[in-house]
N, C-alpha and C positions, 0 to 999 in steps of 0.2 A: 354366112360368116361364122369363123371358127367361136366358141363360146366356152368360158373357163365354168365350169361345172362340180369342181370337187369344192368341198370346205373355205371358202374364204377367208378362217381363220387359221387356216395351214399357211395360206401367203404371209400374210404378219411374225408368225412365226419363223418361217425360213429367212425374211429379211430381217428379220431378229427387230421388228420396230411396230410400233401403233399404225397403222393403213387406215384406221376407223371404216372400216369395209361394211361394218352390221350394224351400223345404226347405234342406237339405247345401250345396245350389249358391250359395245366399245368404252364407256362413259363408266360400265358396274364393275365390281371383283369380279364378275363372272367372262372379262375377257382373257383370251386363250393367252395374251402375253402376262397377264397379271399370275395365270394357274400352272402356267410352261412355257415359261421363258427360255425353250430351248428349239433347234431345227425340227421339223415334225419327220417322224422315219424310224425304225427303230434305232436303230443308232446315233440318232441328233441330240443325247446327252452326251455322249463320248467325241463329238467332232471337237477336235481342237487343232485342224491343220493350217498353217500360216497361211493366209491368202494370199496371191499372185498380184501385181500389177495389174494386169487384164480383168483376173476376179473379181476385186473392190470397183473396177469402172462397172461392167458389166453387173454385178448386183446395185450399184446405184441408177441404173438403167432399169431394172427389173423393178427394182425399187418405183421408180416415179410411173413407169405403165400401168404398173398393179394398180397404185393407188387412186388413178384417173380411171381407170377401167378401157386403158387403150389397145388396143391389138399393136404386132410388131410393126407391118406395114403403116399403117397409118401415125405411129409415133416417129418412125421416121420422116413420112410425111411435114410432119411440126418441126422436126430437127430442121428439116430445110428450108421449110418457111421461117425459124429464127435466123437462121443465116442470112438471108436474104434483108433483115431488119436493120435498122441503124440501134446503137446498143453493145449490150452484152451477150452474146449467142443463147449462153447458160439462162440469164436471167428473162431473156425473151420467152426462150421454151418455158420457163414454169409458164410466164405472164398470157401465155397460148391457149395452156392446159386452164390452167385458172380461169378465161374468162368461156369457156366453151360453156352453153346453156345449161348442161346437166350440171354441172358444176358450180353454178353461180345458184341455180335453186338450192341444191345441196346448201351451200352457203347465209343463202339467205332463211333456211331455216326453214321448207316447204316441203324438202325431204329427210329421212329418216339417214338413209346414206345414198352417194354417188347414184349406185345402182337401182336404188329406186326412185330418184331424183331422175335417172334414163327412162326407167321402165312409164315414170307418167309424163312424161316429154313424148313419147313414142305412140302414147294414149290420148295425145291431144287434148291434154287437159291446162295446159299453157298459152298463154299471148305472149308477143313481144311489139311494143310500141301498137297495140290492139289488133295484130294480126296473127291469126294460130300460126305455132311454128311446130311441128314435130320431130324436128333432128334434132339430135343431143348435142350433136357436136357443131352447131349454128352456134359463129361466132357475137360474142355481144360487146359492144359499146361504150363508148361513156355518155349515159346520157339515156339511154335504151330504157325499159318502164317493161318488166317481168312483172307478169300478173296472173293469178289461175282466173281460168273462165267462170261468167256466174253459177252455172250448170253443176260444174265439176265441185264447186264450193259448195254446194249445198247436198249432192250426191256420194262423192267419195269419203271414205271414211277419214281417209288419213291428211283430210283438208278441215275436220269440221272442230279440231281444238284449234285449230289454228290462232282464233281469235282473242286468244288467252294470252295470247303474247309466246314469244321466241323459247323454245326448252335449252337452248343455247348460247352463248354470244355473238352476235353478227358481227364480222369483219369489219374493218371501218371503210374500205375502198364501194359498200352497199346502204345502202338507206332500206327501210323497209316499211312500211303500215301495214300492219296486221288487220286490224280495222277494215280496211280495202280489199285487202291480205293481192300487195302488189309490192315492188322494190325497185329500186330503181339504183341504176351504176353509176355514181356519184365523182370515180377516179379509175382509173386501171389499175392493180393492184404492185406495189412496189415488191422488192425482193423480201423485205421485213416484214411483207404482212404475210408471208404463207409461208403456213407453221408447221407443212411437212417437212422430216427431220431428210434433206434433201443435198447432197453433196455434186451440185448441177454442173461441176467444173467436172468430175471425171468422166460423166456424160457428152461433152464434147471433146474430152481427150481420146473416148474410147471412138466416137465418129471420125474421130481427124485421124485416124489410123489409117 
């Protein structure tokens, strides 16, 4: 599968928004929007061309892949699974993105960002409802019980502050014991609780083309 490989801080950039792609780095002055707040390229202090109709849907598109870490294929994929849903198209697709496993750790405050949130998903270092799961994109529940393995807790580095409590805010749609260091999905997450800056209506304008 294809693999985004340059700078993850080039993408926030070019969407011109926070994507919190790197963890800690996202949270300090030392993120790349806080230091250049402009397109990355030589010339992305001087762009100042009126964007298009098609342009603003299309970067709110690029917009919400980046930030889930989705390839083209498979976000379409979830376009069509929200359709299929009773609802709002728009707000179904966050509600997709949101509760996919890598995502929900991320959330619940087990990974540092997204991407390493996959990386130990894929490492088998996760339960769900006490059975390993290692797909990132395994849909979770209300009611579902995300837990790192005893193993993995006492092994991996980036499990062992864990018990200090949260370096973040947890969502309110998550409960979590650090203690355990398990969480569990309490609600599915409404369109109010995710705080990516996300314009999900011209994301279905631009599929309904």
């Amino acid at each position: 599968m294809a693999r985004y490989k340059d700078s993850v801080c080039r993408l926030c950039r070019r969407e011109g928004t926070k994507l919190f792609l790197k963890g800690d780095r996202c949270y300090s002055e030392k993120c790349a929007i806080n230091r250049r707040p402009t397109p990355p390229g030589q010339h992305g202090a001087n762009r100042r061309r009126k964007m298009s109709e098609y342009g603003l849907q299309l970067r709110e598109k690029q917009k919400a892949r980046r930030a889930y870490g989705i390839m083209e294929k498979q976000f379409e994929h979830y376009f069509e699974l929200a359709q299929k849903m009773k609802g709002v198209t728009g707000e179904n697709l966050l509600q997709l993105l949101e509760t996919r496993l890598d995502n929900v750790i991320f959330r619940m405050g087990f990974g540092a960002s997204r991407a390493q949130a996959r990386q130990l998903v894929l490492h088998g270092h996760f339960t769900v409802n006490g059975k390993k799961v290692n797909i990132p994109s395994y849909q979770i529940g209300v009611g579902d019980v995300i837990a790192i393995n005893e193993k993995s807790a006492s092994d991996v580095e980036a499990f062992k502050a864990l018990r200090e409590g949260p370096g973040r805010a947890i969502v309110q749609w998550l409960s979590v014991d650090f203690e355990k260091l398990e969480g569990t999905v309490t609600a599915l997450p409404a369109r109010e609780d995710i705080d990516i800056p996300i314009e999900e209506q011209l994301i279905v304008e631009l599929y309904s083309k």
